[in-house]
N, C-alpha and C positions, 0 to 999 in steps of 0.2 A: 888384609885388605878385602877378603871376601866375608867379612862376617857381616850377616845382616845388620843395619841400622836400622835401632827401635824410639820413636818418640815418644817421651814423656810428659804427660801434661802436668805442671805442676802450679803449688799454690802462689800466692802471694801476699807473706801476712808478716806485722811483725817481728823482728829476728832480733837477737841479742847473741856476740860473741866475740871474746878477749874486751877491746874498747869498744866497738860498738854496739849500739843499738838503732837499728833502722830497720825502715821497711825493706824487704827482703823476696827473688824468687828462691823458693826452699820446695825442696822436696826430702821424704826419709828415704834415709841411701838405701834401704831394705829392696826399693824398685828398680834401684842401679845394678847394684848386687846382683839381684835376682836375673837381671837380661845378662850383664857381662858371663855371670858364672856357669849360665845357660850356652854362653856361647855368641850371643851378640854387643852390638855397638851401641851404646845407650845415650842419647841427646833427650836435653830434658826442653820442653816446650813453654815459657812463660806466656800469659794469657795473652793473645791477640785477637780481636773481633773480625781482623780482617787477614789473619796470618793462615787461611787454609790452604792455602795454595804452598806450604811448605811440605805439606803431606808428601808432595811428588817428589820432592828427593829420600822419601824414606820408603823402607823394609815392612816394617808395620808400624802400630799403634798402639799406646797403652793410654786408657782415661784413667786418672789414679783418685784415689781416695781425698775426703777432706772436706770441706762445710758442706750445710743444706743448698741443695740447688732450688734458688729463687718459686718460691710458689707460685707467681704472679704469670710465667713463663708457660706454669697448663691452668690457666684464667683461674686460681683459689688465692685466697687470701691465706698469707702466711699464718701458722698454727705460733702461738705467744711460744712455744718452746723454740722457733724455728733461729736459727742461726739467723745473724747479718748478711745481708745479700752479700754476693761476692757476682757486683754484676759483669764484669770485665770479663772471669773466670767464666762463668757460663754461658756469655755470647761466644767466648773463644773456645772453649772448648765442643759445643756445637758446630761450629763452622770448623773447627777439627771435624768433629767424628762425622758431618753432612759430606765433604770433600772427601774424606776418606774411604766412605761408604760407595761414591761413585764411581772412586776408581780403583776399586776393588781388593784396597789395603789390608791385609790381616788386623784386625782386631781385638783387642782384649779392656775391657772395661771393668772396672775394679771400684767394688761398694758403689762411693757418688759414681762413679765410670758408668754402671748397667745404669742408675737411674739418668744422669746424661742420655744416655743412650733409647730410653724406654720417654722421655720426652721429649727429642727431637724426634721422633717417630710420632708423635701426638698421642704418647701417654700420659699417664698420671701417677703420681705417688700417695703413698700411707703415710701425712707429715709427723705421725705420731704413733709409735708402735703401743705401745704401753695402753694405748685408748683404746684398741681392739687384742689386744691378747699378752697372754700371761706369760708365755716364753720370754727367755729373758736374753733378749739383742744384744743390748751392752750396759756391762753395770753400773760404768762409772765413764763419763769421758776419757779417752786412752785407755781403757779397760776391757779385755776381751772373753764373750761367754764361748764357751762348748756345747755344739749342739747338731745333731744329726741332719743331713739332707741328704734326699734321692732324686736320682733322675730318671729323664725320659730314657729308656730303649730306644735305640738305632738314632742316640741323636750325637754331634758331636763331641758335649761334655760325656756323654756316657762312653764314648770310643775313648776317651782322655783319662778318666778317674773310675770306670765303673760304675754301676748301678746304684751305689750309695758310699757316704764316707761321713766321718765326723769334721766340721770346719766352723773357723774361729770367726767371730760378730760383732764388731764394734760400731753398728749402727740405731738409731731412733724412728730414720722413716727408712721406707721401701717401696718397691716399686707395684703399685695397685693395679695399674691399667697400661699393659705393654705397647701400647701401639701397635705399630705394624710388626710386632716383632714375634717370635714364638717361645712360649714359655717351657723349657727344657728341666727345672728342678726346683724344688720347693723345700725348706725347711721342714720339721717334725709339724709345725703349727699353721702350714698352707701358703707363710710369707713365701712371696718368689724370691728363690736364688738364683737360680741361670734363666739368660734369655739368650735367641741366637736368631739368626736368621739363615734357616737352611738352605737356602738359593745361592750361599756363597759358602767357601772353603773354605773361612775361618772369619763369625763374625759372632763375637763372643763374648757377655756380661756375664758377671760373678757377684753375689753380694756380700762374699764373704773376704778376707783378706791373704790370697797366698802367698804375699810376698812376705808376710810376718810369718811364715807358717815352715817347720822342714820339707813340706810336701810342695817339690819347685815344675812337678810334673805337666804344670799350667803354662810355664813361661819356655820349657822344654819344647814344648806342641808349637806355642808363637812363636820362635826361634826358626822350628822345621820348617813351617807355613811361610814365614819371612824370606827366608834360604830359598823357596820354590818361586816366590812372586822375585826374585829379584833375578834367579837365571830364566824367568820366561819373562821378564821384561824386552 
């Protein structure tokens, strides 16, 4: 009964299983996984524009992985590789992570999660990696590369993983222009990996994927942070 409860924001696409096939909220259990085995209570969040007001019965927050978030959302016109909007999904997961941010939910935003995140702050994204650099993001749709990033000193991904580590990329855009937020780690090739915003105790983008990853030392940290926000509630 005391374990933090963590919400998960998940997709809406799709699904096929046994008889059927319909539209579906789905999420990979890798996210489920990842918080139970850590130690907390994992509720998964289907897209609501106007559901952020469920924040307050939760522990913390996870934005998870999954299509392009809407270009049209930081005023650019969609890039022709850009994913079908998934407009549901990104008004709601805004007003997710908007409500969340004020009432000073633990955090953790995952690939689309940091750029969620780095656009509700009135940033902007890279709709197309490959157009500016040679490192290679992600090879194939569901395909993941290996590639080095370091962090900021004294910040709190660097109190979490250290000063550098190798992690896994299955993404096309990134996030160009952080908003309000601070940019904490960068890929070999300058793309940003962490953002954070240091005024709070745990509010944290990733652009990498740790839930695919044995390295759970991420979901470890939003677990601890969860457990603190819920007995100083």
């Amino acid at each position: 009964m005391n374990s933090p409860v963590i919400g998960i924001s998940c997709y809406v696409e799709p699904a096929k299983w046994g008889a059927w096939d319909i539209t579906a909220a789905v999420l990979p259990f890798e996210y489920v996984s990842s918080v139970t085995n850590a130690g907390g209570r994992a509720v998964i969040l289907p897209p609501d524009q106007d559901g952020g007001h469920v924040v307050n019965n939760l522990d913390g927050l996870i934005i998870a992985g999954g299509a392009d978030v809407d270009a049209r959302l930081y005023k650019q016109n969609p890039h022709e590789t850009a994913d079908k909007p998934r407009e549901n999904r990104d008004a709601g997961e805004v007003s997710l992570y908007k409500t969340a941010k004020e009432i000073g939910l633990p955090i953790l935003g995952i690939c689309r999660g940091i750029q969620i995140m780095a656009v509700a702050e009135g940033g902007s994204l890279i709709q197309h990696l490959p157009d500016v650099t040679k490192l290679d993001h992600r090879p194939a749709p569901a395909k993941f590369s290996q590639h080095g990033a370091r962090f900021k000193p004294d910040s709190l991904i660097t109190s979490i993983l250290g000063l550098e580590m190798i992690v896994n990329s299955s993404h096309h855009q990134a996030v160009e222009n952080p908003g309000s937020l601070t940019i904490t780690g960068w890929a070999e090739d300058e793309t940003i990996e962490v953002l954070e915003d240091p005024s709070r105790d745990f509010h944290l983008g990733v652009q990498w994927h740790p839930e695919m990853s044995e390295d759970k030392r991420l979901f470890a940290a939003l677990i601890k942070a969860a457990s603190a926000y819920r007995n100083n509630r």
